[in-house]
N, C-alpha and C positions, 0 to 999 in steps of 0.2 A: 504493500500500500504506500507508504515512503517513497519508494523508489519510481512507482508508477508516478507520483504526485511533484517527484524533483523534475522527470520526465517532462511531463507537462508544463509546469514552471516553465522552464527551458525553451520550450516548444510557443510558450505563449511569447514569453522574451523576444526572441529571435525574431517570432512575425511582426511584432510593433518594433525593433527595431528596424527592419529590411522595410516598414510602413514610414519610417520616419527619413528613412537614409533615400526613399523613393522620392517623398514631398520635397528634399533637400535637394536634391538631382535635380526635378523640376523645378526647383527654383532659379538652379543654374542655366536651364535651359530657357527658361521665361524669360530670361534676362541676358541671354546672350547672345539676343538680334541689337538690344538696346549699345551693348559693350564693345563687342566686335569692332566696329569700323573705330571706336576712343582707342582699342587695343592696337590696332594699325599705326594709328597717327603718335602712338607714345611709344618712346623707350621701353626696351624689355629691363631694362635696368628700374625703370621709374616703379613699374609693374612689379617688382620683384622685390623692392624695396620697399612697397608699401604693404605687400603681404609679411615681409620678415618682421617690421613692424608691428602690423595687428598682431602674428604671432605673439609678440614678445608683450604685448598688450592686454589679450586674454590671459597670459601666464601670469600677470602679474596681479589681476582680477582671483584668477583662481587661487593664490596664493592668501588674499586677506581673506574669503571662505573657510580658505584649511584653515586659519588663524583663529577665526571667531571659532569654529568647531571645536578644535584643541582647547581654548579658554573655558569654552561648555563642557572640557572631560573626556571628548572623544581625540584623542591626536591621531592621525591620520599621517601615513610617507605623504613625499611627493609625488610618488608613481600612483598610490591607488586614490590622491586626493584627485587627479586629474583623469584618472577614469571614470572616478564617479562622475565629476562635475563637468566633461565635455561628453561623454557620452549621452549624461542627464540632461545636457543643453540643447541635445539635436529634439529633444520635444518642440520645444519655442516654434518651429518649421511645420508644426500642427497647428491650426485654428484653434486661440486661448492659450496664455500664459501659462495654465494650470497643468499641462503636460510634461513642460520641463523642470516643473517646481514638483509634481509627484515621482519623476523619472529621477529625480536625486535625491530623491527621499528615500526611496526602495533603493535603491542601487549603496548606496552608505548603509541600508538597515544590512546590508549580508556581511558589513564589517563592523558587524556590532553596534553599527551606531543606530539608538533607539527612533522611531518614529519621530515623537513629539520632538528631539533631542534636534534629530535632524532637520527636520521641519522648521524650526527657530533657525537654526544655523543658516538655511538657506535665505525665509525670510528677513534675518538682519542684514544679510550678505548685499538684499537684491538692494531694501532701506540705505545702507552704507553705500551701495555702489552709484543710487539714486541721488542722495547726497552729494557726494564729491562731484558726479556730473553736473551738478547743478549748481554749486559754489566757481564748479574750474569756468561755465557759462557766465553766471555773475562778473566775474574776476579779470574776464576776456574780453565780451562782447559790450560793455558799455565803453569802453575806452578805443576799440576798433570796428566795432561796426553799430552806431549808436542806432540806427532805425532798425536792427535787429532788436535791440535792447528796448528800446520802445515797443515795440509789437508784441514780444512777448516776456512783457515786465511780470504780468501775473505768475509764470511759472518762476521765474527769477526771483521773487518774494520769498516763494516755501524755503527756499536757501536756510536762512536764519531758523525758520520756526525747526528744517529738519533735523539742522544741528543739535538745534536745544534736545529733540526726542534720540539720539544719539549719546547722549550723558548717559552711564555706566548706572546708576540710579535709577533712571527712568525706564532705563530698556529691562533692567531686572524687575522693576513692580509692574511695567506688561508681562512679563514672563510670568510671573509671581497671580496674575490675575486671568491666567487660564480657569478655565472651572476645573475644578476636582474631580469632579468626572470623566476628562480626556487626559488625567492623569495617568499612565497605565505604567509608568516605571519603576523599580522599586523604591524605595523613601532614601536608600543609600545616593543611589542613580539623581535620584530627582532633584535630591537637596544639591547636586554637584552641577548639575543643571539650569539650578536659577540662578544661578551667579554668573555674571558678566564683571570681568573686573577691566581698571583703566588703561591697563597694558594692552589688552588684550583688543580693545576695542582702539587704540591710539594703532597697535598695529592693522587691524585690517584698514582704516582708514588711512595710511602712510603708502601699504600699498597699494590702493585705489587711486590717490593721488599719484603716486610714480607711476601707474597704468597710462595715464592722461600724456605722457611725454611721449611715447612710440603712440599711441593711438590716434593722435592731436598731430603725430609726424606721418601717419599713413595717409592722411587725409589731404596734409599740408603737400606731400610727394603732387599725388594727384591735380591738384589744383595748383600747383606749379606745373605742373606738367602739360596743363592745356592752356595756359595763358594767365598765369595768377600772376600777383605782382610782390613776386620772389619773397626774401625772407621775413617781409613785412606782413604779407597774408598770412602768418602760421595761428597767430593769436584768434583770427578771426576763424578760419579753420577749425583751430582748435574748441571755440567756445560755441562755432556751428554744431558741431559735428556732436560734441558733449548736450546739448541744447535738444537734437535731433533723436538722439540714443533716448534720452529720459522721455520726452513725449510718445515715442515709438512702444517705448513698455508701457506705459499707462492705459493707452489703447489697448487692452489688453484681445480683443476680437481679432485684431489683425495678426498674422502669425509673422513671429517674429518683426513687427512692425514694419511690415510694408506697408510702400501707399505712404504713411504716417511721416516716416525717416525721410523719406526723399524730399516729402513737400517744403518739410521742415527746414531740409539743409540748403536746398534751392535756394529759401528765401532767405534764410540769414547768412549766406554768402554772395546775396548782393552786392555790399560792398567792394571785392574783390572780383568779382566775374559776373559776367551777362547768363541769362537765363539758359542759352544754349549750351554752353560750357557747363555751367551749375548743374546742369540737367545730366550730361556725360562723367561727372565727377559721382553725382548720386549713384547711375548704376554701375561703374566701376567697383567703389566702393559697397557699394550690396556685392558684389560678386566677388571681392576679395576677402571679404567678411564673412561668406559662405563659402567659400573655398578654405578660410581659418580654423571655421567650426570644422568642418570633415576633417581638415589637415591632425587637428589636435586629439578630435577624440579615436582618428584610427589611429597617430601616435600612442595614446594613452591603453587602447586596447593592445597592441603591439609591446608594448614595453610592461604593463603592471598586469601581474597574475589576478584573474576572477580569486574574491575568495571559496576558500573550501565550504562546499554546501552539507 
């Protein structure tokens, strides 16, 4: 009965991955009438540079995840934290954010790390990563592209209020103010659980901020690349693109915020580029960004052993 039941496990896994690795493909594929001819007209070198980038961009993303986990008691390598959390990631490419926030919840529970346990970690993870995108916007885009900052001053606001929900205090009496009845871990487990302390949370947040330099540069590559105005565009870029990411997840309908991302970066990189260009930077950029996610989680499946079932 076990065996038939890991069996099936197994069997379910596989199909919604090969379900998710299909919607991913088609994304590359929807999008690569739009890239095509921007991939002619650029440097292989610009194109290659701005994927090693995003690389190194999501790694440093998945790094303040592992960080908040470990502070919640669960410590994780770096091999199986980025299996979990890029393989968990290729849900996002599903219709609703809810796919990639469950697919990393089960995928960390087979390494001990508890539901609710993980379930927090993710959630702080996505709050923290929401955060800094939104302060590194603040911090860019009123100084170089001010009728970006005008347009979308209201998201630019939450800046400060998300900080404040980010204090080591507050994120633990949310924790602390789950009901007791979705409490399922034992009292040892749980008590190690509600504690967030300020190392732990100044670390995921340091490496969210250092994500914003190669990310903020893949974007910058691009838009240099099709006519930006050189090392001055990067701020603007950067505070687009960070600007674009945050509104992209909020939508949470749209999978992996399409539609959402592009309209966004189009228009807060008016300053620097004409629509036409803005427009080839967008799906570039979607397509090196999906070509990141595959790149990393067949890395991570590659290199970090499944745990023993």
């Amino acid at each position: 009965m076990v065996f038939s039941r890991l069996r099936a496990d197994r069997r379910i896994r596989a199909a919604i991955v090969l379900v998710v690795l299909c919607c991913a493909g088609y994304t590359l594929y929807d999008r690569w009438d739009q890239a095509r001819a921007a991939l002619a007209v650029l440097s292989p070198w610009v194109v290659a540079g701005s994927l090693a980038a995003a690389l190194a961009g999501l790694g440093a993303q998945m790094l303040a995840w592992r960080a908040l986990l470990a502070d919640l008691g669960s410590p994780l390598s770096v091999g199986v934290a980025a299996r979990v959390m890029f393989v968990g990631q290729l849900g996002k490419y599903l219709p609703g954010s809810v796919w990639a926030f469950a697919a990393q919840v089960e995928l960390a529970r087979d390494h001990e790390v508890g539901r609710r346990r993980g379930a927090f970690a993710t959630l702080l993870a996505v709050v923290v990563t929401l955060t800094v995108n939104l302060v590194v916007a603040a911090l860019t885009l009123p100084f170089a592209a001010e009728e970006a900052a005008r347009r979308w001053w209201w998201a630019l606001a939450c800046a400060p209020l998300l900080l404040v929900a980010l204090h080591p205090r507050v994120v633990t009496w949310l924790l602390r103010a789950v009901p007791r009845s979705l409490r399922r871990e034992p009292a040892a487990r749980r008590e190690e659980a509600e504690r967030v302390s300020g190392a732990g949370m100044a670390t995921a947040v340091g490496w969210s901020l250092l994500a914003w330099l190669p990310l903020g540069l893949h974007v910058w590559l691009l838009v240099d690349g099709v006519g930006g105005a050189g090392v001055s565009a990067f701020p603007v870029a950067t505070g687009a693109y960070a600007l674009a990411w945050t509104l992209g997840v909020v939508v949470v309908i749209a999978p992996a915020g399409f539609g959402v991302r592009e309209v966004v970066l189009v228009a807060a990189l008016a300053p620097v580029l004409e629509p036409g260009p803005a427009l080839v930077v967008a799906a570039l950029s979607r397509l090196v960004m999906t070509l990141t996610d595959l790149l990393w989680a067949g890395l991570a499946m590659a290199v970090a052993r499944p745990a023993p079932r």
